[in-house]
N, CA, C and O atoms as CSV, one atom per row, in Angstrom:
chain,resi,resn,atom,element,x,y,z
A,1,UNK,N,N,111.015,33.459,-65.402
A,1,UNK,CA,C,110.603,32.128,-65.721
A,1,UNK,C,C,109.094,32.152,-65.922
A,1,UNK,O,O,108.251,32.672,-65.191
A,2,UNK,N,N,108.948,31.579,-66.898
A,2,UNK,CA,C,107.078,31.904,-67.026
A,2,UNK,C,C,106.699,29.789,-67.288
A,2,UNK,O,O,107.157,28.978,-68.093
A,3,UNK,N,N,105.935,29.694,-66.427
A,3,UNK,CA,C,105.311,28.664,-66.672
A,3,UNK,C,C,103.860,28.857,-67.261
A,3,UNK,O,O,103.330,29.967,-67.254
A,4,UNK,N,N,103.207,27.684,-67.796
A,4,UNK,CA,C,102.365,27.551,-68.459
A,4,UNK,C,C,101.489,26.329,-68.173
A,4,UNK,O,O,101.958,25.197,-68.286
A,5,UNK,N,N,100.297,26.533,-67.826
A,5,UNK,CA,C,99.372,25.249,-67.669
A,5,UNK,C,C,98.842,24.902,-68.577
A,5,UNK,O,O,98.935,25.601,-69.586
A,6,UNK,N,N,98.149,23.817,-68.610
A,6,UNK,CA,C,97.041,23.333,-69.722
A,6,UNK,C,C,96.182,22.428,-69.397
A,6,UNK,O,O,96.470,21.861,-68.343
A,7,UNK,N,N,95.365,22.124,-69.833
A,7,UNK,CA,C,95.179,20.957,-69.336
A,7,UNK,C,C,94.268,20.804,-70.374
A,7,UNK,O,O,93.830,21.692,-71.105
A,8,UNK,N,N,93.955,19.345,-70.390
A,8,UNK,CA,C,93.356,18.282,-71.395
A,8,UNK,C,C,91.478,18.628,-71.014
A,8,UNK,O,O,90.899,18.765,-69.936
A,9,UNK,N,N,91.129,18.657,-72.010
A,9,UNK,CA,C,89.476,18.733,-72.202
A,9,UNK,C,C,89.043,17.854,-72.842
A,9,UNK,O,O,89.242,17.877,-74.056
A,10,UNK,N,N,88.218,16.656,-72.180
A,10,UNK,CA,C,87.794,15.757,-72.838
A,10,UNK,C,C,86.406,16.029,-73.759
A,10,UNK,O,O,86.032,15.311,-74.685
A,11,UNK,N,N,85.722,17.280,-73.257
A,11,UNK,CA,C,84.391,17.415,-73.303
A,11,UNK,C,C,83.976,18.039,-74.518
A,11,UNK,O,O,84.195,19.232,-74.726
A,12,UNK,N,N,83.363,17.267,-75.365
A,12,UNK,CA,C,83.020,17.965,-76.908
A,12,UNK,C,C,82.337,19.516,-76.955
A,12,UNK,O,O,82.510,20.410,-77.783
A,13,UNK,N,N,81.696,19.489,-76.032
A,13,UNK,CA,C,80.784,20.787,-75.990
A,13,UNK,C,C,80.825,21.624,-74.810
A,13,UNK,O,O,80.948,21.084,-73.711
A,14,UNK,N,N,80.720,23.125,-74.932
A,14,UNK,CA,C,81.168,23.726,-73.563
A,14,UNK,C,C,80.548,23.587,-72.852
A,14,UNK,O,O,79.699,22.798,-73.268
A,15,UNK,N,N,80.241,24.017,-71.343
A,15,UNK,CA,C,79.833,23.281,-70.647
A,15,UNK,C,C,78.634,25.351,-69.481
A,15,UNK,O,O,79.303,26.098,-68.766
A,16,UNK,N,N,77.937,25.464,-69.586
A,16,UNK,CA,C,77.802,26.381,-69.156
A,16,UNK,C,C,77.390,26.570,-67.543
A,16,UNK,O,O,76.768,25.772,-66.842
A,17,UNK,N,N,77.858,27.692,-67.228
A,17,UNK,CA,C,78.569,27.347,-65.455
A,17,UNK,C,C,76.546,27.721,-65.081
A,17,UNK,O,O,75.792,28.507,-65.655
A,18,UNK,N,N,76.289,26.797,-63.962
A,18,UNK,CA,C,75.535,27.188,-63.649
A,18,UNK,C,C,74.953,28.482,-62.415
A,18,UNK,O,O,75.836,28.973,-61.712
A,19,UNK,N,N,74.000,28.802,-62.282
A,19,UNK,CA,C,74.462,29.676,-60.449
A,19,UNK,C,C,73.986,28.696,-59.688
A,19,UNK,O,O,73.317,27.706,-59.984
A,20,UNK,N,N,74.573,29.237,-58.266
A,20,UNK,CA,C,74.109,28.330,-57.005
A,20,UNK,C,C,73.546,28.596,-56.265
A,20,UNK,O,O,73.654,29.705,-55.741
A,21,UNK,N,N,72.533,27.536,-55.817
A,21,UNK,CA,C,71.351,27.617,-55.191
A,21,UNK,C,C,72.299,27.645,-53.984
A,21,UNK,O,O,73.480,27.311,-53.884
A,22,UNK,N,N,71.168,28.289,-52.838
A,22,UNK,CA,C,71.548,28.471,-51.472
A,22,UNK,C,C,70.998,27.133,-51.177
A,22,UNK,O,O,70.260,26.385,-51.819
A,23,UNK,N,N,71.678,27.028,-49.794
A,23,UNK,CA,C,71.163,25.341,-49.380
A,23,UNK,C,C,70.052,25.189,-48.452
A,23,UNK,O,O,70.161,25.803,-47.390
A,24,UNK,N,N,68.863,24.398,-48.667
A,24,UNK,CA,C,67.551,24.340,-48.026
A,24,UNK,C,C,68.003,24.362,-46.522
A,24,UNK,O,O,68.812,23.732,-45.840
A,25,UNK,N,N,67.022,25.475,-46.304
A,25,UNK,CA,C,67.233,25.286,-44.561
A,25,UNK,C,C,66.294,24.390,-44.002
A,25,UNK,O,O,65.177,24.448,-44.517
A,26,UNK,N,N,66.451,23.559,-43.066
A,26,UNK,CA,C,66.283,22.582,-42.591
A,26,UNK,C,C,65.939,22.658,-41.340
A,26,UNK,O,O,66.985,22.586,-40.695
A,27,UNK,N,N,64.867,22.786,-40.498
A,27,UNK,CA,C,64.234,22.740,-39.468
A,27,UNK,C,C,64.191,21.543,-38.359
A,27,UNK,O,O,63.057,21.066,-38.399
A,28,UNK,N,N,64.800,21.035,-37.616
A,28,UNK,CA,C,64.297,19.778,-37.219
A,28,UNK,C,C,63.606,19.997,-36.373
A,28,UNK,O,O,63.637,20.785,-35.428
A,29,UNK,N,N,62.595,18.893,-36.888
A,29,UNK,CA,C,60.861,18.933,-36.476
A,29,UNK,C,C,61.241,17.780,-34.882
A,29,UNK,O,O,62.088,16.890,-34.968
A,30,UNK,N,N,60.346,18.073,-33.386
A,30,UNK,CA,C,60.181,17.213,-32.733
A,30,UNK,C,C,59.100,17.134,-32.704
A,30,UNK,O,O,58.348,18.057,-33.019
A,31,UNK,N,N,58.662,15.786,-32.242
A,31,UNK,CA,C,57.097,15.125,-32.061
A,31,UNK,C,C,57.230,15.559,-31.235
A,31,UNK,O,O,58.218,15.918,-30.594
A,32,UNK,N,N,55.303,15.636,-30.995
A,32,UNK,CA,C,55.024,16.119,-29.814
A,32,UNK,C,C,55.229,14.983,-28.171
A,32,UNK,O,O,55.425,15.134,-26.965
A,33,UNK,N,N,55.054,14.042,-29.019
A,33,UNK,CA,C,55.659,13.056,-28.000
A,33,UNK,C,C,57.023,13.147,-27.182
A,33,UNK,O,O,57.090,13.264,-25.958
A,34,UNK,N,N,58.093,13.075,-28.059
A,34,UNK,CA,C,59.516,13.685,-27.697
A,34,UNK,C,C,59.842,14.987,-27.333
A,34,UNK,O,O,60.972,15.443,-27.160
A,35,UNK,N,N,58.687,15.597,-27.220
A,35,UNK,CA,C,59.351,17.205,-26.521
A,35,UNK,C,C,59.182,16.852,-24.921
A,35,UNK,O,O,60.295,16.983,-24.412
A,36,UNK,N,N,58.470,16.560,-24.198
A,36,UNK,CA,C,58.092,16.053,-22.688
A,36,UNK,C,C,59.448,15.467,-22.304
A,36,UNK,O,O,60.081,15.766,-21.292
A,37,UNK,N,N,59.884,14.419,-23.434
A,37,UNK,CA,C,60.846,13.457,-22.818
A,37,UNK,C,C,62.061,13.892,-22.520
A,37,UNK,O,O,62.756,13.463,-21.599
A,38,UNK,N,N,62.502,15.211,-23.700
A,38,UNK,CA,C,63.349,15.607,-23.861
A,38,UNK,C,C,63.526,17.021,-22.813
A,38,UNK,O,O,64.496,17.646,-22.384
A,39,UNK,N,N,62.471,17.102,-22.711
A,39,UNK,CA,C,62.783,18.188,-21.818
A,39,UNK,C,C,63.033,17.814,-20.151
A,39,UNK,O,O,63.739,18.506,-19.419
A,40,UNK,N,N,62.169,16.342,-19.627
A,40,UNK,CA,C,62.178,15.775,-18.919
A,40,UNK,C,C,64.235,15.040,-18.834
A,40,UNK,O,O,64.739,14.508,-17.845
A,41,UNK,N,N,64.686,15.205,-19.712
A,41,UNK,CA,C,66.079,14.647,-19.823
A,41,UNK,C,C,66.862,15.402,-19.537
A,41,UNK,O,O,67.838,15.091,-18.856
A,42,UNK,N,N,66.631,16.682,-20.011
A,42,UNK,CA,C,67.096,17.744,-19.537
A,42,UNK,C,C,66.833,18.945,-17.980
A,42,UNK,O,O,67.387,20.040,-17.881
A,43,UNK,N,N,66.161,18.526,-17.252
A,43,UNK,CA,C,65.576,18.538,-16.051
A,43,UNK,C,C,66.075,17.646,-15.071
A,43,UNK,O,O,65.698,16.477,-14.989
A,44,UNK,N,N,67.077,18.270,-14.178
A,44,UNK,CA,C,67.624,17.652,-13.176
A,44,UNK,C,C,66.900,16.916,-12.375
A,44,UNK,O,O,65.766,17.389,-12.304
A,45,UNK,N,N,67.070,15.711,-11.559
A,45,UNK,CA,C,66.433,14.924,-10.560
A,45,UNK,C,C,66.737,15.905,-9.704
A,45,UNK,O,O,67.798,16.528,-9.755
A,46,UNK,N,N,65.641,16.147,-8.692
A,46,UNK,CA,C,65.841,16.869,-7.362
A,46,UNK,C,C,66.471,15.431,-6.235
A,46,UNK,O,O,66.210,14.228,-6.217
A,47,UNK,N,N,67.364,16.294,-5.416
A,47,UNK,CA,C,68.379,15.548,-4.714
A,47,UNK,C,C,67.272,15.307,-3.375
A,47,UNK,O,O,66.508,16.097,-2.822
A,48,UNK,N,N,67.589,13.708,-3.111
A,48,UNK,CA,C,66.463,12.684,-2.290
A,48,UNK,C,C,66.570,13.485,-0.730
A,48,UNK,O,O,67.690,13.628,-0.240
A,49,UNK,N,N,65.402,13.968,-0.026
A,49,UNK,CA,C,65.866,14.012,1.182
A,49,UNK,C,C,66.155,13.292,1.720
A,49,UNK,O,O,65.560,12.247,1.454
A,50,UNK,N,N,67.228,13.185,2.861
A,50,UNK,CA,C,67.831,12.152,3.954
A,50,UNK,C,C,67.240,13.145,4.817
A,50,UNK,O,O,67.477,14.353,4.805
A,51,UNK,N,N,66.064,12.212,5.932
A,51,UNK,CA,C,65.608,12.402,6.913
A,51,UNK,C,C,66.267,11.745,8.103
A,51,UNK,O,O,66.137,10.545,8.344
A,52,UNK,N,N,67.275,12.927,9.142
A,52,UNK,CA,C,68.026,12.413,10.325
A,52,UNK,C,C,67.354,12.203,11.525
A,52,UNK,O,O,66.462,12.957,11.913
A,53,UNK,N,N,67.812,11.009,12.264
A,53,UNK,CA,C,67.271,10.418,13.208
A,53,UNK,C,C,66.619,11.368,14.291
A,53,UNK,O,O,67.336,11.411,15.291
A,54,UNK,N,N,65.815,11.913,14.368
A,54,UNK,CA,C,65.431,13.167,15.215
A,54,UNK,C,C,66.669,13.044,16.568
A,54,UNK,O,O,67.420,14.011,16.693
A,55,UNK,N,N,66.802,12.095,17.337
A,55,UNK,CA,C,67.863,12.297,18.353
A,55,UNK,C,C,68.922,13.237,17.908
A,55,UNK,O,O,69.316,14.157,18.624
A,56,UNK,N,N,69.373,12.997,16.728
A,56,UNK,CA,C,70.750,13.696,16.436
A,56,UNK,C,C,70.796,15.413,16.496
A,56,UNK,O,O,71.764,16.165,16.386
A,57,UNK,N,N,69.092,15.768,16.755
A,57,UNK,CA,C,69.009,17.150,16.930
A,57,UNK,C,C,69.258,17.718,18.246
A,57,UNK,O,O,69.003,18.870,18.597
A,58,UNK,N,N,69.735,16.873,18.872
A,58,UNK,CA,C,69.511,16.742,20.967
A,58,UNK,C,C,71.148,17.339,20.713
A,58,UNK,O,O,71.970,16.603,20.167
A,59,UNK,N,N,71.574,18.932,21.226
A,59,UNK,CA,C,72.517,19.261,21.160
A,59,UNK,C,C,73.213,19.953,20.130
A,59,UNK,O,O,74.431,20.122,20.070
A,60,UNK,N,N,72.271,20.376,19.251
A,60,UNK,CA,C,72.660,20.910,18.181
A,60,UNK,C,C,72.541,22.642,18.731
A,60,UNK,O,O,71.785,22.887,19.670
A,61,UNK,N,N,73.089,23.419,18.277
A,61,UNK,CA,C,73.227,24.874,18.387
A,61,UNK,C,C,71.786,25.652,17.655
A,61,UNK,O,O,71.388,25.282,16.550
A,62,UNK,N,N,71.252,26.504,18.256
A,62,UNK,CA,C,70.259,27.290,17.482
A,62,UNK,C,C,70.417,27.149,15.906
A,62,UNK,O,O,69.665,26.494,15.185
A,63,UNK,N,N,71.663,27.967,15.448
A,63,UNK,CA,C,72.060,28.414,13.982
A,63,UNK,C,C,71.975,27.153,13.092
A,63,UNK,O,O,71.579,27.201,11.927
A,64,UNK,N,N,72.464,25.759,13.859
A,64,UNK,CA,C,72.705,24.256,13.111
A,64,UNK,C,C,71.184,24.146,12.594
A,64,UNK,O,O,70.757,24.120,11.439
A,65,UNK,N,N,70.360,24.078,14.089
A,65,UNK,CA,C,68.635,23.795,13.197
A,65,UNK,C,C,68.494,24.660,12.580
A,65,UNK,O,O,67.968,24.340,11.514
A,66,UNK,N,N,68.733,25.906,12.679
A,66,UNK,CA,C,67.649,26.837,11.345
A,66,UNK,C,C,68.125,26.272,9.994
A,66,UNK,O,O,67.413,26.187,8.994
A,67,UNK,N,N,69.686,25.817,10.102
A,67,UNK,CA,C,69.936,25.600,9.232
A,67,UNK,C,C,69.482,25.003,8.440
A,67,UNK,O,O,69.273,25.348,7.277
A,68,UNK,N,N,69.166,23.619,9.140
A,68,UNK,CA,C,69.028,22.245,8.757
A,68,UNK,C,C,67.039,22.625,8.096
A,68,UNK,O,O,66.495,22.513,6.997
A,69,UNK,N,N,66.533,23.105,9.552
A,69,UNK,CA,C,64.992,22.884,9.056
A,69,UNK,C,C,64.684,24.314,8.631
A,69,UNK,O,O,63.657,24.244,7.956
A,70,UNK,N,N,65.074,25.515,8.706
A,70,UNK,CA,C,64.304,26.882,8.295
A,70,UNK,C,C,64.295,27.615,9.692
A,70,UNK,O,O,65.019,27.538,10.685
A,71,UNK,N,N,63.338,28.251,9.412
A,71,UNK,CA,C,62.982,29.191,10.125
A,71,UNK,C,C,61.699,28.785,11.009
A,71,UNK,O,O,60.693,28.653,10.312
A,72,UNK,N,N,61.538,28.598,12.134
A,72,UNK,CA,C,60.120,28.061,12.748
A,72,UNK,C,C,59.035,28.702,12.319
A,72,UNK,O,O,59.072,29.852,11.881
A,73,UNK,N,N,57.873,27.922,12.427
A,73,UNK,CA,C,56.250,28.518,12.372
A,73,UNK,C,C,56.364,29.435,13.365
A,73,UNK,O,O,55.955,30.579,13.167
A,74,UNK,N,N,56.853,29.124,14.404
A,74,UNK,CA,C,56.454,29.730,15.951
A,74,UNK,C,C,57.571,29.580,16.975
A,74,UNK,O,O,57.975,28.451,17.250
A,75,UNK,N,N,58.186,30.857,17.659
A,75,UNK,CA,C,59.301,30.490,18.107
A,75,UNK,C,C,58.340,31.379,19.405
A,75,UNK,O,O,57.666,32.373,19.137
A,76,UNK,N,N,58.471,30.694,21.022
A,76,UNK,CA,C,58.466,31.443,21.518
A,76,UNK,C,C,59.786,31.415,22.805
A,76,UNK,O,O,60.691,30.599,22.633
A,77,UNK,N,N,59.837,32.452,24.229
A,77,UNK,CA,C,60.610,31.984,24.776
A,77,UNK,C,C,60.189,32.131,26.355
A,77,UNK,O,O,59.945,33.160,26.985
A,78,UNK,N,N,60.185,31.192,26.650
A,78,UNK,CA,C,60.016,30.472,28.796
A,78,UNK,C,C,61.347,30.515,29.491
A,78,UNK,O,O,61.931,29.632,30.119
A,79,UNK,N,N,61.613,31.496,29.282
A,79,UNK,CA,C,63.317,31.609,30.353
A,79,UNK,C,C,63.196,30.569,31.521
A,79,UNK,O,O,62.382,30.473,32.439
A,80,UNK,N,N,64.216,29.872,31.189
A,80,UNK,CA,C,64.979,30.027,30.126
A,80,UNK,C,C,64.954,28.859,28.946
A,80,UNK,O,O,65.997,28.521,28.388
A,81,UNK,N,N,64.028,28.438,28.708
A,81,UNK,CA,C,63.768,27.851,27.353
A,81,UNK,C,C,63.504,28.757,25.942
A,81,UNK,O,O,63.365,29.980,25.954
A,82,UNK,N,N,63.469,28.046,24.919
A,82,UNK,CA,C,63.352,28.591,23.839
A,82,UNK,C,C,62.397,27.054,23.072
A,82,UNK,O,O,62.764,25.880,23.051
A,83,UNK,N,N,61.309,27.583,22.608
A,83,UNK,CA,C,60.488,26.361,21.886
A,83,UNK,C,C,60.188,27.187,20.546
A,83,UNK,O,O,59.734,28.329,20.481
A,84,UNK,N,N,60.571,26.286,19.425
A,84,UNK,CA,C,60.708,26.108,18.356
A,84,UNK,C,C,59.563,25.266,17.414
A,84,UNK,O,O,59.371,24.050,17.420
A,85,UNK,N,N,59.083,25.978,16.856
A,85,UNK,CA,C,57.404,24.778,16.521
A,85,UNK,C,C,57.302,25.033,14.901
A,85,UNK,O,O,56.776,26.055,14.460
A,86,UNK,N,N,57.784,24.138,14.159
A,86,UNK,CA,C,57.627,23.873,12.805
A,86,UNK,C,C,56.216,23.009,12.562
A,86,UNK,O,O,55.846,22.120,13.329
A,87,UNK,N,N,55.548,23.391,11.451
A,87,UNK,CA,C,54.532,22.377,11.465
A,87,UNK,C,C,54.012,22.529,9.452
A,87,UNK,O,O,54.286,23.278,8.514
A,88,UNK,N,N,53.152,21.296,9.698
A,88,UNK,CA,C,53.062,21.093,8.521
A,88,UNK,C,C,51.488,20.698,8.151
A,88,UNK,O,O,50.753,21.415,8.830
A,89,UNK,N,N,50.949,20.061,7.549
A,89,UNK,CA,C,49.528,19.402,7.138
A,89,UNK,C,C,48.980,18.438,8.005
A,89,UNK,O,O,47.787,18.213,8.210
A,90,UNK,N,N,50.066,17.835,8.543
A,90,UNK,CA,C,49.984,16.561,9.538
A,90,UNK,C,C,50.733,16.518,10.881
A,90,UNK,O,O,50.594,15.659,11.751
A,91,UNK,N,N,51.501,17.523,10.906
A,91,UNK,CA,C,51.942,17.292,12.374
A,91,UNK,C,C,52.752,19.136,12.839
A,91,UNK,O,O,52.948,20.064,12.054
A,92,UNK,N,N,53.040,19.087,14.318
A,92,UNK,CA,C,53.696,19.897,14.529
A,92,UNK,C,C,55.185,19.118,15.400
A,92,UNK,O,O,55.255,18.294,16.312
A,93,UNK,N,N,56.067,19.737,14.721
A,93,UNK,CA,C,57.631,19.589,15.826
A,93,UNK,C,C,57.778,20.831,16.308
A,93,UNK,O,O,57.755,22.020,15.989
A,94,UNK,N,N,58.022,19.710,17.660
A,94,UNK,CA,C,58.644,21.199,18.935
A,94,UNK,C,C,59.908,20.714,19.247
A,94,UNK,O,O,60.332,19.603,19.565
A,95,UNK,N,N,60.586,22.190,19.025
A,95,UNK,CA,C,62.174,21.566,19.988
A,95,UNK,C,C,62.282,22.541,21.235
A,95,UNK,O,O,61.708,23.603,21.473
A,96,UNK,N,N,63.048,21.943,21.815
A,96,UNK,CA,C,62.859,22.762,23.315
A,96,UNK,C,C,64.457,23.045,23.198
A,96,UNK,O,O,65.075,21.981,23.202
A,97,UNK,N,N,65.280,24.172,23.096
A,97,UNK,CA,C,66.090,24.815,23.093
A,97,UNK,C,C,66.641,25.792,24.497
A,97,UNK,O,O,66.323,26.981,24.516
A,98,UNK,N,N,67.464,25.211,25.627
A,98,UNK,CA,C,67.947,25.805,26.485
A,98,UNK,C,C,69.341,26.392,26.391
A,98,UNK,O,O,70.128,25.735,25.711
A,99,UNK,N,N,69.869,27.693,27.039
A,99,UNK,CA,C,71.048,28.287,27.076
A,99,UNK,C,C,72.153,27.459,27.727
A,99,UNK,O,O,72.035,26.965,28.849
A,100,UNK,N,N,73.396,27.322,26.840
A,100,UNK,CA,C,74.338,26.360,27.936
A,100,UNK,C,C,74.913,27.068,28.861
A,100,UNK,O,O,75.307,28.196,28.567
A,101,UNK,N,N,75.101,26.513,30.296
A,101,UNK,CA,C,75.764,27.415,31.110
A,101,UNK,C,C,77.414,27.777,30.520
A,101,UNK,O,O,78.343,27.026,30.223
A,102,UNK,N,N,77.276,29.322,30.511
A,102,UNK,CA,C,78.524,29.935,29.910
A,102,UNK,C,C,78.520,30.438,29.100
A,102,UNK,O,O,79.300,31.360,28.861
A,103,UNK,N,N,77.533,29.985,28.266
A,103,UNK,CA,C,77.032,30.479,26.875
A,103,UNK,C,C,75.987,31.239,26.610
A,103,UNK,O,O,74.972,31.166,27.303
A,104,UNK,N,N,76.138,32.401,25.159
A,104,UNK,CA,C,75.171,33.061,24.925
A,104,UNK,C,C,74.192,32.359,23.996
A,104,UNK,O,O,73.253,33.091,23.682
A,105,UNK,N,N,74.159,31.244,23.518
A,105,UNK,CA,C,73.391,30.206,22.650
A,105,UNK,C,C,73.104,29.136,23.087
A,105,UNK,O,O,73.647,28.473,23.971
A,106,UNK,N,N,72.073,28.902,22.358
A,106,UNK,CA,C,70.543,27.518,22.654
A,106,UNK,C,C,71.239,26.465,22.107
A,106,UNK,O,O,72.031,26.631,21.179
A,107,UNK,N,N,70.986,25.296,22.651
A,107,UNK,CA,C,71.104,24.584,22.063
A,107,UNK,C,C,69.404,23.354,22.140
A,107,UNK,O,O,68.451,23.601,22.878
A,108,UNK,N,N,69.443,22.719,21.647
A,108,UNK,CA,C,68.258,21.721,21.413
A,108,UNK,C,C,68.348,20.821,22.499
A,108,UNK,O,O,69.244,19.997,22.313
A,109,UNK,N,N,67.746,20.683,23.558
A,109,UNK,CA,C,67.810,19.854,24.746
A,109,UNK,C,C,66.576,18.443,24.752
A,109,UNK,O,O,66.655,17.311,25.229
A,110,UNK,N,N,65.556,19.102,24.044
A,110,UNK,CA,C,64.155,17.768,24.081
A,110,UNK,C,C,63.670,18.206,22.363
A,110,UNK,O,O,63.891,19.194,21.664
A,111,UNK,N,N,62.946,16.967,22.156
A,111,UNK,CA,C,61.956,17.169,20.860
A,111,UNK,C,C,60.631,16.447,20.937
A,111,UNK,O,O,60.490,15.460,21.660
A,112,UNK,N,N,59.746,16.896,20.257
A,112,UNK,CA,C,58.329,16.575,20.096
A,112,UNK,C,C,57.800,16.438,18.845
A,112,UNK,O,O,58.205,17.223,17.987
A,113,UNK,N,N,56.657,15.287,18.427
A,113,UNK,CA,C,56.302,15.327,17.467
A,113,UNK,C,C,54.607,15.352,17.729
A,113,UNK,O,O,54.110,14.355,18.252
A,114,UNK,N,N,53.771,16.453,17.374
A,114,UNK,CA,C,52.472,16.312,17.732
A,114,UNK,C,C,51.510,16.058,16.650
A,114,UNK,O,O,50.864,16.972,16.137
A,115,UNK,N,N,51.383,14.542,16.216
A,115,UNK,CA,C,50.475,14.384,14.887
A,115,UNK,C,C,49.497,15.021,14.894
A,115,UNK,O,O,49.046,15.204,16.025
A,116,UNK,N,N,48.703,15.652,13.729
A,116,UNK,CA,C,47.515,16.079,13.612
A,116,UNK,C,C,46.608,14.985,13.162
A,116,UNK,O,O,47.051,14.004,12.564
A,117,UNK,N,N,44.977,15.183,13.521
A,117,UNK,CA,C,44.117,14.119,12.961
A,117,UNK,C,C,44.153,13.329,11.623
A,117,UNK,O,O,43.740,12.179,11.472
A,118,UNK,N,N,44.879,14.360,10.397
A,118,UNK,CA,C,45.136,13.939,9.090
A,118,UNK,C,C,46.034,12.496,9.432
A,118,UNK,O,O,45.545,11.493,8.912
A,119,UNK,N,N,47.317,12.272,10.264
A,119,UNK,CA,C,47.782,11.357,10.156
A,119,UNK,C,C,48.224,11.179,12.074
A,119,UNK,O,O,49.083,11.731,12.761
A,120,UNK,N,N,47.258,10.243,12.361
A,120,UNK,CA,C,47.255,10.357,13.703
A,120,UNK,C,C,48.198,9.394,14.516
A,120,UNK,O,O,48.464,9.561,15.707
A,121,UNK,N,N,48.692,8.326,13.702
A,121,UNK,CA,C,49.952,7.468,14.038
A,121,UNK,C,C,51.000,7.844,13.517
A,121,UNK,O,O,51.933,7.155,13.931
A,122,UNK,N,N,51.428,8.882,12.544
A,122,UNK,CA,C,52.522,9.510,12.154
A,122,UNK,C,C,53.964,9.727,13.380
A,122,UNK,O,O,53.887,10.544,14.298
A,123,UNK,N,N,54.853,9.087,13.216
A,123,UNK,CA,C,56.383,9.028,14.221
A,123,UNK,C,C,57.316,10.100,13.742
A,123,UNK,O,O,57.595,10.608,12.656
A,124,UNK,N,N,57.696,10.242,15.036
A,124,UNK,CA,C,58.378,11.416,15.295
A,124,UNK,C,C,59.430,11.581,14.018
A,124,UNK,O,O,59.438,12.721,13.554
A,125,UNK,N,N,60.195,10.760,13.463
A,125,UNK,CA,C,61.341,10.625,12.107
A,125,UNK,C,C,60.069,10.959,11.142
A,125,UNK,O,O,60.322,11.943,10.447
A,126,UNK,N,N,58.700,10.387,10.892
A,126,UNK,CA,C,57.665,11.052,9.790
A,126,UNK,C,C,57.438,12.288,9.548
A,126,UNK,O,O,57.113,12.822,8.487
A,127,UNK,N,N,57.653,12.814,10.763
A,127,UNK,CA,C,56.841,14.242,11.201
A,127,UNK,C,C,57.925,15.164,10.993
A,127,UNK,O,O,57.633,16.329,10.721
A,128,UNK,N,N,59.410,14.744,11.099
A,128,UNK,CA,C,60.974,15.397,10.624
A,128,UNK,C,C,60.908,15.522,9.344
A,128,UNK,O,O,61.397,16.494,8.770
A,129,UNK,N,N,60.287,14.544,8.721
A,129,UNK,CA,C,60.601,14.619,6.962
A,129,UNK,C,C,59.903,15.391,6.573
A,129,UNK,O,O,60.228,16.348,5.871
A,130,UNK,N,N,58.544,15.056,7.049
A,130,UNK,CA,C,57.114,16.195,6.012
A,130,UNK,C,C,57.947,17.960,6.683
A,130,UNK,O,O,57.755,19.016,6.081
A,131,UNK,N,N,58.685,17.877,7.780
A,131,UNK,CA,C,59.118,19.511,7.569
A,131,UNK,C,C,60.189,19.436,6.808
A,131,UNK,O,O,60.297,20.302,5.940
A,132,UNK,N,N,61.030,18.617,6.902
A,132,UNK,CA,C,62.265,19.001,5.432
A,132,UNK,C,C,61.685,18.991,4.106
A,132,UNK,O,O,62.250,19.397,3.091
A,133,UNK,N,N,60.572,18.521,4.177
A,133,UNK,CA,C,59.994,18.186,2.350
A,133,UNK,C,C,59.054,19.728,2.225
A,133,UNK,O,O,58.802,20.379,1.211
A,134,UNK,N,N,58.692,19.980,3.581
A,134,UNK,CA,C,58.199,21.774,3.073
A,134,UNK,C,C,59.239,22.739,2.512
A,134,UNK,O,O,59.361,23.381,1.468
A,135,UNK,N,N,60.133,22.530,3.947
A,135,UNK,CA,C,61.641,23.176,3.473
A,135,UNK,C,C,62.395,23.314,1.981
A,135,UNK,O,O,62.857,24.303,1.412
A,136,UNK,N,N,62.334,22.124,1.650
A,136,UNK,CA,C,62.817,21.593,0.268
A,136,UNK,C,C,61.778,22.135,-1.106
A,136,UNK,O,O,62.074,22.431,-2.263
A,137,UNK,N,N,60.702,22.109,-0.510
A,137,UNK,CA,C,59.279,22.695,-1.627
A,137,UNK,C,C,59.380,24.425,-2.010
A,137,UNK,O,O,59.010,25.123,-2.954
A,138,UNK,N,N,60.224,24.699,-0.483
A,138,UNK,CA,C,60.232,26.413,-0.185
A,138,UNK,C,C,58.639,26.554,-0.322
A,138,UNK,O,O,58.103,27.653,-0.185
């Protein structure tokens, strides 16, 4: 079976094929204005510290605070205490860490907040945050 096409040419004159251009590449330009913003959009919010009621550290296990605050400035030990001294620009926290009877681990028994002259009415929950906000700075 052989078919056959055709088709109708309206066009008086031939028509000559042209070549093809490649297609303009196209750069998109940002202002210098919109690069900050955009990059700022793309830049996660750092997650808010929640500063806990210093009491809630009364009973916590050695491993819980390092957790929570790091590693101390200054750890020393008064058998059978253990004092723990984080400090910062404006203050020092002490926790006083005793062994429970039975146990081979400290737990947090007292706390202290010792403002420095920079901020000399600074409270004990103030003096918790500026060490989580070091913590958090690394």
């Amino acid at each position: 079976m052989l078919l056959a096409l055709t088709a109708c040419n309206s066009l008086s004159e031939p028509v000559e094929p042209r070549p093809m251009s490649a297609p303009a590449k196209s750069t998109p330009q940002v202002s210098p204005v919109a690069k900050p913003v955009l990059q700022a959009a793309l830049t996660p919010e750092p997650e808010p510290i929640v500063v806990p009621e210093p009491s809630t550290l009364v009973g916590m296990k050695a491993l819980q605070v390092a957790g929570l605050l790091g590693e101390p400035s200054l750890m020393r030990t008064d058998k059978p205490a253990q004092i723990w001294q984080y400090r910062t620009d404006d203050c020092a926290f002490n926790l006083f860490l005793y062994q429970e009877t039975g146990h081979t681990s400290h737990s947090v028994a007292h706390y202290e907040a010792v403002p420095f002259a920079t901020v000399p009415n600074q409270s004990v929950k103030s003096c918790l945050g500026s060490i989580l906000q070091n913590k958090a700075a690394g």
